[in-house]
C-alpha positions in Angstrom: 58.2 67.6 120.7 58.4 64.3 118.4 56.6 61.2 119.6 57.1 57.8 118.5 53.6 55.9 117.4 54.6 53.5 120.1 54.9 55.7 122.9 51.5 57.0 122.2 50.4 53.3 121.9 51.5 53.1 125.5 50.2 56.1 126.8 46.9 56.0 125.0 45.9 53.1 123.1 46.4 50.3 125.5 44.2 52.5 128.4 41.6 52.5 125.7 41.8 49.0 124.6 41.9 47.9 128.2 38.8 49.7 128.3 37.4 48.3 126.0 38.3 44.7 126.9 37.2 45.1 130.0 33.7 46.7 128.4 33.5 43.3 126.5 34.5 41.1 129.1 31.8 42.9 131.8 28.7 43.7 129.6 28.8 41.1 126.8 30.5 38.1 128.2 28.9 38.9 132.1 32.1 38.5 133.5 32.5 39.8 137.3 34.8 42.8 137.6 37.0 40.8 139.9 37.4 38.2 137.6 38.0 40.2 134.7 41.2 42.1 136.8 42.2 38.9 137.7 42.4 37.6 134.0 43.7 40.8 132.5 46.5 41.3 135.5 45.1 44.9 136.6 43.5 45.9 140.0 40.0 45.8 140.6 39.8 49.8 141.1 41.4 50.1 137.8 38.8 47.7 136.0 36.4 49.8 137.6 38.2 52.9 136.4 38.0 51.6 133.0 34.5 50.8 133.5 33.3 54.2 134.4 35.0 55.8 131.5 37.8 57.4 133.9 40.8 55.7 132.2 41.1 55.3 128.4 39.0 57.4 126.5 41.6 59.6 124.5 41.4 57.1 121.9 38.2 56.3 120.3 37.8 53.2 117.8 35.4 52.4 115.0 33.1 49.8 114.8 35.5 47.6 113.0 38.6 48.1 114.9 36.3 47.7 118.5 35.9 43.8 116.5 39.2 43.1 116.4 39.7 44.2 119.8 36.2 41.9 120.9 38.4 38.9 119.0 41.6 39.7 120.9 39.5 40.0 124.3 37.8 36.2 122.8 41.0 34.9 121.8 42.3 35.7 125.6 39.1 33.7 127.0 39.3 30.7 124.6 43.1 30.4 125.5 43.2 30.7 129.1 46.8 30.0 129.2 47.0 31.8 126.0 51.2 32.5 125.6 52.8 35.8 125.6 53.8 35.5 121.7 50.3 34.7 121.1 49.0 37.2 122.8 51.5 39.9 121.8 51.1 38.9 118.4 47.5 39.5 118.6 48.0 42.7 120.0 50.4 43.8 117.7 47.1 43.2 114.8 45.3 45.7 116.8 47.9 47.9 117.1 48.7 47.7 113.2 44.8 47.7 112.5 44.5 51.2 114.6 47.7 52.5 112.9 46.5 51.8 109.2 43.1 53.6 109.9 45.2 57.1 111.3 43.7 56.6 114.6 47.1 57.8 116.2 47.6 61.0 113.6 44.2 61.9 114.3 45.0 62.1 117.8 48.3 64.0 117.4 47.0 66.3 115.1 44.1 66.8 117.5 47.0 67.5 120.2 49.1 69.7 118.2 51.8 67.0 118.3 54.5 65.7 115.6 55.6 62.4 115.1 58.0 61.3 112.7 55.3 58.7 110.9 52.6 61.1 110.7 52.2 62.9 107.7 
């Protein structure tokens, strides 16, 4: 079965980024859970899903690449009516930041699974 890298971003990376967002947000900003599912567009059960390490933990991120998410999750905060370019864009460095570091081959080799990018 071939994957494309962002199909697996779908499926697996943005749970765990959510998660971690929503880690940031909670513990190091002392944001309430209902404000943070109200921000980020999700439900309060899945905020709290992502809290309790239930959703999103496939994927796990280094030190550096947790910062960029931390500055994506800041960016969001500083911006409240932050743009959907801008915020894609910002995304999209996370994404490229995850991709440059193998995160995603790591996972499909972990998985037994083949995607046309992987080497």
């Amino acid at each position: 079965m071939y994957f494309c890298p962002c199909e697996i971003v779908v499926k697996k990376v943005l749970p765990a980024i959510r998660k971690e967002i929503c880690y940031y947000l909670i513990n190091k900003k002392k944001m309430k859970a209902s404000e943070v599912s109200k921000f980020l567009g999700l439900t309060r059960a899945a905020v709290s899903q992502y809290c309790s390490k239930k959703r999103g933990v496939e994927i796990k991120f280094d030190k550096e690449t947790r910062e960029e998410i931390y500055k994506l999750a800041d960016n969001l905060i500083n911006k409240k009516n932050i743009s959907r370019t801008d915020f894609v864009g910002c995304f999209c460095f996370v994404c490229k930041c995850i991709r440059k570091k193998g995160l995603l081959c790591k996972h499909h080799k972990k998985n037994n699974e083949y995607c046309y990018f992987c080497k």
